[in-house]
C-alpha positions in Angstrom: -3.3 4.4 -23.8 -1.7 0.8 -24.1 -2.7 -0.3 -20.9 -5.3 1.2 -19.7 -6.7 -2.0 -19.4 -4.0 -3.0 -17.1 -3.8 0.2 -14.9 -7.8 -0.8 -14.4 -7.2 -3.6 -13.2 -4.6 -3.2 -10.9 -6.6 -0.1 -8.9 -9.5 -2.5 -8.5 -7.5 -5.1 -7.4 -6.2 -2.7 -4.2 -9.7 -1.5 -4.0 -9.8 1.9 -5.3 -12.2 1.5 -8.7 -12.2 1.3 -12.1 -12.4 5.0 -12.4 -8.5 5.5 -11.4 -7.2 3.6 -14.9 -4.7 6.5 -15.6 -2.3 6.0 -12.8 0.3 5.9 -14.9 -0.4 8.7 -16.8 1.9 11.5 -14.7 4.8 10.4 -17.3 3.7 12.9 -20.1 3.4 16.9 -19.5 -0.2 17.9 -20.6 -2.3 21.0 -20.7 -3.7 20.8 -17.1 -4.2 24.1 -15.4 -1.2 25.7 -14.7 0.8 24.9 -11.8 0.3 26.9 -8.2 2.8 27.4 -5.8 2.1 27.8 -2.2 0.3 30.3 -1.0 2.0 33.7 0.1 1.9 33.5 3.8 0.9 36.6 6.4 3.9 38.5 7.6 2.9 37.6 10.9 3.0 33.8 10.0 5.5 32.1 13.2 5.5 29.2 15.7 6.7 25.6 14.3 5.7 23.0 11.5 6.7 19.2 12.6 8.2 17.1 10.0 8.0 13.7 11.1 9.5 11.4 8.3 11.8 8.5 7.8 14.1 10.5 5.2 17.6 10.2 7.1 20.1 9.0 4.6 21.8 11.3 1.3 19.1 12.1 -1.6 16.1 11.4 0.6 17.8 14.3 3.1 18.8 16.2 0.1 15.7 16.4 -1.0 13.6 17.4 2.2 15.8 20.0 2.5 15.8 21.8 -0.9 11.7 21.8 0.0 12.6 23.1 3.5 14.7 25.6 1.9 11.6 26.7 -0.5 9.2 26.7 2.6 11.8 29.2 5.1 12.3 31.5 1.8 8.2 31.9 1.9 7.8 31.7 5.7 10.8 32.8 7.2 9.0 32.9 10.8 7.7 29.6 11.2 10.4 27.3 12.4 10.4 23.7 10.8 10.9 21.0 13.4 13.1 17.9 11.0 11.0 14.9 13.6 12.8 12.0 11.1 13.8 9.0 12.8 17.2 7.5 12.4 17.3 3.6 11.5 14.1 4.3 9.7 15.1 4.2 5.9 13.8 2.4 3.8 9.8 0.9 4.6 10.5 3.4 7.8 9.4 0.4 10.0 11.1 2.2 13.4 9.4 5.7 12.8 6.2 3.9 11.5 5.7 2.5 15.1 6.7 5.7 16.8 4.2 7.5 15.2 1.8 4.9 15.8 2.6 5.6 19.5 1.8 9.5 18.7 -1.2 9.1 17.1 -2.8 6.9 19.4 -1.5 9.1 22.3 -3.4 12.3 21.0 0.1 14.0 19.8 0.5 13.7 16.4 3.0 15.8 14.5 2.2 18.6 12.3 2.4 16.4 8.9 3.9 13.3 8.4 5.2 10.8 5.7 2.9 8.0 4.5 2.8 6.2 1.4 -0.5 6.3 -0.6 -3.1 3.4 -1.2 -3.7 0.9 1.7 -0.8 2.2 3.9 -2.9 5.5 4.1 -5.8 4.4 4.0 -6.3 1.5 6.1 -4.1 3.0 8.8 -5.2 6.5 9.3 -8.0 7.5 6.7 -10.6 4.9 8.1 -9.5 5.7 11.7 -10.8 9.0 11.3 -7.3 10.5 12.5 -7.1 12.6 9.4 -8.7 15.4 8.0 -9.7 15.6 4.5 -8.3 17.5 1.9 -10.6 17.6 -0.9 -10.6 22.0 -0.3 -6.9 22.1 -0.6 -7.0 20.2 -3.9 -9.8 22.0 -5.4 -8.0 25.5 -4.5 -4.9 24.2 -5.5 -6.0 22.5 -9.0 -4.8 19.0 -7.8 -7.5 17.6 -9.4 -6.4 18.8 -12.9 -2.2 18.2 -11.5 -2.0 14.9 -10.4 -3.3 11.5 -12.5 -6.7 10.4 -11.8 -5.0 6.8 -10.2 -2.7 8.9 -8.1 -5.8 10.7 -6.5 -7.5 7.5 -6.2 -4.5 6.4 -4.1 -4.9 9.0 -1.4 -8.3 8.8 -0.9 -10.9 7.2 0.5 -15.0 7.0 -0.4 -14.3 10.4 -2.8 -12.2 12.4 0.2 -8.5 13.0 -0.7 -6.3 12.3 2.8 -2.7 13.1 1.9 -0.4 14.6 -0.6 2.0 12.4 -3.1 5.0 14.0 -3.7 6.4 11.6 -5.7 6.7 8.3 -7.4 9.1 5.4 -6.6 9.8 2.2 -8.9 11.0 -0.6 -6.0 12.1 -3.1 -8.4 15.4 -2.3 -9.2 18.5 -3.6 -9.8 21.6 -1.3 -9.0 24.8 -3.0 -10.0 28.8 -1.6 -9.7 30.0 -1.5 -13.4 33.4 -2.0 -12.3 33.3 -4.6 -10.1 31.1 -6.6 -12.4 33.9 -5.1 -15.2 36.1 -7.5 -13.1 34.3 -10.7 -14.6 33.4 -9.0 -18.0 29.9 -8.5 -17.2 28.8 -5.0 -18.9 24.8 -5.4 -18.0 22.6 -6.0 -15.2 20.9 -9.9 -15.3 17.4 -9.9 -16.8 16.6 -13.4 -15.2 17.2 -15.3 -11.9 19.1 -17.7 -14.0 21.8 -15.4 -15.2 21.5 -13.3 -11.6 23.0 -16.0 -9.9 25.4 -17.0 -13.1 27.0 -13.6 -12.4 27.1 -14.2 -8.7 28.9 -17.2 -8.9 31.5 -16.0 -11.4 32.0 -12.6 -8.7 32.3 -15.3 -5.6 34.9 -16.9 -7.3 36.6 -13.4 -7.0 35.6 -12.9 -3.3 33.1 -10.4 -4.5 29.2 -10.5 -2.7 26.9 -10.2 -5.6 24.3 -8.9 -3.1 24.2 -6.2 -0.7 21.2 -7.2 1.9 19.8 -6.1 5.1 19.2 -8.8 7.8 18.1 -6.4 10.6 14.7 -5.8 11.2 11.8 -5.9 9.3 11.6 -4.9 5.4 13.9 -5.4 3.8 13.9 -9.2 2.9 9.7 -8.7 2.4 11.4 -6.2 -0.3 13.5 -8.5 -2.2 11.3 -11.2 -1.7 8.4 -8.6 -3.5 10.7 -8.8 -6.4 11.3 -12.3 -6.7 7.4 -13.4 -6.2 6.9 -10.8 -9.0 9.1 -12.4 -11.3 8.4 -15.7 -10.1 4.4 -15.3 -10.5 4.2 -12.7 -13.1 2.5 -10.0 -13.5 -0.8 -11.5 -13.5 -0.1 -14.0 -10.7 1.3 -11.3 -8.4 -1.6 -8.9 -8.8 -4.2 -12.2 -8.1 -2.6 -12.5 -4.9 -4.8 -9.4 -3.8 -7.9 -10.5 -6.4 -7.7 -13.5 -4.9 -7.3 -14.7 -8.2 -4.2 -16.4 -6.9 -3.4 -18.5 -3.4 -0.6 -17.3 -1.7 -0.4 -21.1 -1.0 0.5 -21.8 -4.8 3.9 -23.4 -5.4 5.5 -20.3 -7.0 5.3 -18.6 -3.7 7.5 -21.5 -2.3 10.1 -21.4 -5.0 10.2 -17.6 -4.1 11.3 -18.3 -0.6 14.0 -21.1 -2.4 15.6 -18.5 -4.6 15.6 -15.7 -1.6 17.4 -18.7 0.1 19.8 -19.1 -2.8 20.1 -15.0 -3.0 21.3 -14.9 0.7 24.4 -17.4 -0.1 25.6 -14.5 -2.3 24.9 -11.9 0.5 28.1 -10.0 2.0 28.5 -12.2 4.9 27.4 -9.9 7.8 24.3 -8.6 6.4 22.2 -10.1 9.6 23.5 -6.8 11.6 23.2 -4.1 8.5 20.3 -1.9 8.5 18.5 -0.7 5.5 20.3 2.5 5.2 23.9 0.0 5.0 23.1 -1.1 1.4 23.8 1.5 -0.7 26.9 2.1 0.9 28.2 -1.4 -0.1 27.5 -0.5 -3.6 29.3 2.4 -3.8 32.3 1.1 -1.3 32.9 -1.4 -4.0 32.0 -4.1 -0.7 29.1 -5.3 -2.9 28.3 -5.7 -6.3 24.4 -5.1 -6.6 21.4 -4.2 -5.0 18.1 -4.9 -5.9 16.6 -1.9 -4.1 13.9 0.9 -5.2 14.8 4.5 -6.8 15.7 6.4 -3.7 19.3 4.7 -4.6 19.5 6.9 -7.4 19.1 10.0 -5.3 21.6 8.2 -2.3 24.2 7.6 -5.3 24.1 11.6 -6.3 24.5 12.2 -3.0 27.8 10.7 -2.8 28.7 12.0 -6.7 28.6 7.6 -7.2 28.9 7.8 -11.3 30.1 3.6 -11.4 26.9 2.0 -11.8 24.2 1.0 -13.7 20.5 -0.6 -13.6 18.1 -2.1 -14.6 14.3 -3.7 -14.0 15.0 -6.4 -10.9 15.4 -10.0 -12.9 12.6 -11.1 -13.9 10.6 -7.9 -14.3 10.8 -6.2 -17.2 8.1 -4.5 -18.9 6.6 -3.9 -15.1 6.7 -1.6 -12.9 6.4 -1.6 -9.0 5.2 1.5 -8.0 5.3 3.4 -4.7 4.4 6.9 -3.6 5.2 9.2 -0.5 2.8 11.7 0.8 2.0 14.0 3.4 -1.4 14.6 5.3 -3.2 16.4 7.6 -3.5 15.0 10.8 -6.8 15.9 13.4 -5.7 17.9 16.1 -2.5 19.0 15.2 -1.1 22.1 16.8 0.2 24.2 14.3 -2.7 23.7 11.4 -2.2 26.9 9.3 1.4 25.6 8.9 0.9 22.3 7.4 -1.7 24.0 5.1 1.2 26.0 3.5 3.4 22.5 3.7 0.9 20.7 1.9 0.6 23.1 -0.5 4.5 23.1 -1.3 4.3 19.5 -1.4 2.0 19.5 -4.1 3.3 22.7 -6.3 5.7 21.8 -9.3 8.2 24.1 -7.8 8.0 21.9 -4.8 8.3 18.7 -6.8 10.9 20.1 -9.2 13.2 20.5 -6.2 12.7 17.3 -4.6 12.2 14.6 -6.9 15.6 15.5 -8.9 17.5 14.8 -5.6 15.4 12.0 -4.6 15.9 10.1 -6.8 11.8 9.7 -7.4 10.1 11.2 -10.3 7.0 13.4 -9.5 3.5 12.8 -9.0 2.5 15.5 -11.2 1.7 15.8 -14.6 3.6 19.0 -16.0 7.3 17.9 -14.6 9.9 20.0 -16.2 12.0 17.3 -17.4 15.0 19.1 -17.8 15.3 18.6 -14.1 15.8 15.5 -14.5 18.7 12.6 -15.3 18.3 9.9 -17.7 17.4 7.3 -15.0 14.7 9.5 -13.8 13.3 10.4 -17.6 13.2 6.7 -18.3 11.4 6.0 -15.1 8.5 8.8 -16.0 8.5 6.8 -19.3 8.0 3.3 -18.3 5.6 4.7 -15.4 3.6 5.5 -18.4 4.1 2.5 -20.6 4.2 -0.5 -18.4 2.1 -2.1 -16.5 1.5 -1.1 -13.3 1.9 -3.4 -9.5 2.0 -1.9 -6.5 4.3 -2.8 -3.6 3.3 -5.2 -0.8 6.1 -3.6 1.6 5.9 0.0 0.5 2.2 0.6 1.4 0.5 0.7 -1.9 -0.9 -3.0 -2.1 -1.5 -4.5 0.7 -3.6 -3.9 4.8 -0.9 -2.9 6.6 -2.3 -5.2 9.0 -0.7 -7.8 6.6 2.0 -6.2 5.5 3.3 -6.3 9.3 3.1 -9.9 9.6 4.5 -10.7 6.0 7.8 -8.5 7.2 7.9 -10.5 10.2 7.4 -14.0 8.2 10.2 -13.0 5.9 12.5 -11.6 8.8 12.5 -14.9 10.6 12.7 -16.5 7.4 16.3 -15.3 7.0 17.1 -16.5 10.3 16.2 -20.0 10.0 15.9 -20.6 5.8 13.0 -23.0 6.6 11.0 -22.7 3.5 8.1 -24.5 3.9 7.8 -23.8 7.5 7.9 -19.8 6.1 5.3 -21.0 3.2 3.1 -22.0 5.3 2.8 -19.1 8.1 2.4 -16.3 5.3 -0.1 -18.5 4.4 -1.6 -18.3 7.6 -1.2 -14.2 7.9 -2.7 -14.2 4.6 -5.7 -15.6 5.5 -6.3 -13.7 8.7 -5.9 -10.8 6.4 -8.7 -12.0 4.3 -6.6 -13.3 1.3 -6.6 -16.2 -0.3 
């Protein structure tokens, strides 16, 4: 494959081995063993299954539910508790820190949402607060299903901890076609440059090129994920976790200086928006763009949005910034037998087949049936396995979560007082209490 090289190197940099190099490889169908669905269940099979996500707004609801739907058609006596928390789209920063609280108060829920690599593992894997799946996966043919990198991401020292039900590409750039058809603009900007060309041309028409989020953690320490990737490169961003590169070197800086620039195009109340306020602007025609990952896809079907196009965020084509969601298997959980049967849907093509069309994601596994798909989506499972692979600092897959809490923070405050080098230098700081460079 082109970059198996590449793939390599990326899974070493996030610690997982050489041994994952085909992460990418869940873009083309091949002749694993078939596909198994969940298991039948008793006809005794009752009590509850606890959901606990943060899945609240359209396509990411949409999509939970059409696996919900699949799970009460095979278990129509267990009753599925829907635990998401509202407010916590996007990184899920609110319901992370509830179920924190849960887990550390000996009631977790039934399964929960994590992302794979160092969310899942730091967190909860070496914690012990998880059970291992590696039963489930052999029984289930996982092993054969889902890319070698992909398994790599949800475990730990050989044990598999969680579930990936999808993938997600974070750098992305959603754009309104008629409100940049307003300043005869008929494509997405591939650089910085011509990102804030375009913005200037659209403030000249009272139009915000950018729809941001300035409340709470996340979603600056996204954007700013997707200008220090185009900013560094490829190479540059993945050294940041090698420590191959400083998080001290000057490119880092001009990173905050264009976020800084980026906010002067921001519609003008985006301090009090939440995550789950930005697609909206997009589609409301209040905002013009929104560099923002894949799940925007699935929100824009929800709302039958057909005005808009995309492209790689400026800066980052030929990469992609990968993501996945999973569920696990928490210890001590009261309903066990249950999340067994979730898992198992969770993992099953039919499971993935449902989801990941309304999600907006494309699927973890190997033997997709494409014709689920749209043409975003089919491109996506294309480039996933053609380009090279980075995983996201905010989204779990890079970075200790230790970290990745007080680079959000960093990046929140940032926004608030646009002090660059003052920001510079305290996520250098975090970064070296974290152990980077």
């Amino acid at each position: 494959m082109k970059n198996t090289i590449t793939r390599r190197k990326f899974l070493a940099t996030v610690g997982l081995g050489a041994g994952a190099a085909a992460l990418a490889a869940c873009g083309a169908p091949t002749a694993a063993a078939p596909a198994k669905g969940p298991a039948g269940a008793p006809a005794t099979a009752s009590g509850k299954l606890e959901i606990f996500s943060w899945w609240t707004n359209g396509g990411e609801v949409d999509g939970l539910n059409a696996m919900y739907d699949i799970y009460k058609k095979s278990y129509p006596g267990v009753e599925i508790i829907n635990a998401a928390i509202a407010g916590g789209s996007g990184a899920g920063g609110n319901a992370k820190a509830v179920l924190k609280t849960r887990m550390l108060g000996g009631d977790p829920p039934d399964s929960f949402q994590v992302h794979l690599g160092r969310e899942l593992i730091d967190t909860w894997a070496v914690a012990d607060k998880m059970e291992n799946l590696n039963d489930l996966y052999k029984s289930e043919g996982w092993n054969d299903s889902f890319p070698p990198g992909v398994i790599a991401l949800a475990s730990d020292k050989g044990n598999a901890y969680s579930v990936p039900v999808n993938i997600h590409r974070s750098n992305v750039i959603w754009y309104n076609t008629k409100l940049f058809g307003q300043i005869g603009q008929n494509a997405a900007p591939a650089t910085w440059d011509e990102y804030f060309s375009i913005a200037e041309k659209l403030k000249a028409k009272g139009i915000p090129m950018a729809a941001m989020s300035g409340s709470g953690a996340g979603f600056q320490g996204h954007e700013f994920e997707n200008i220090a990737l185009a900013t560094l490169g490829y190479d540059g961003y993945m050294g940041l976790f090698s420590g191959a590169t400083s998080w001290g070197d000057a490119k880092i800086k001009s990173s905050f200086e264009t976020l800084k620039k980026m906010l002067d195009y921001s519609v003008p109340n985006y301090a009090a928006l939440d995550w789950g306020a930005t697609d909206p602007l997009v589609v409301e025609g209040k905002a013009a763009s929104d560099i923002m990952g894949d799940w925007t896809n699935g929100f824009y079907k929800s709302k039958n949005f057909t005005d808009w196009g995309w492209a790689p965020a400026p800066g980052t084509k030929g990469i992609f910034l990968a993501l996945s969601d999973s569920f696990g298997l928490p210890k001590g959980v009261k309903n066990k037998d249950n999340v067994i049967n979730w898992l198992k849907l969770c993992g099953s093509k039919a499971g993935q087949d449902a989801f990941n069309p309304l999600k907006g994601s494309i699927p973890a596994r190997k033997d997709a049936d494409l014709s689920k798909y749209d043409s975003y989506q089919k491109q996506a499972i294309s480039d996933f396995a053609t380009n090279k692979i980075a995983g996201s600092i905010v989204h779990g897959a890079a970075a200790k979560e230790s970290f990745v809490n007080d680079y959000n923070n960093v990046i929140a405050e940032f926004v608030t007082t646009k002090d660059v080098a003052g920001a510079h230098q305290k996520l250098v700081d975090a970064a070296k209490v974290a152990g980077y460079k």
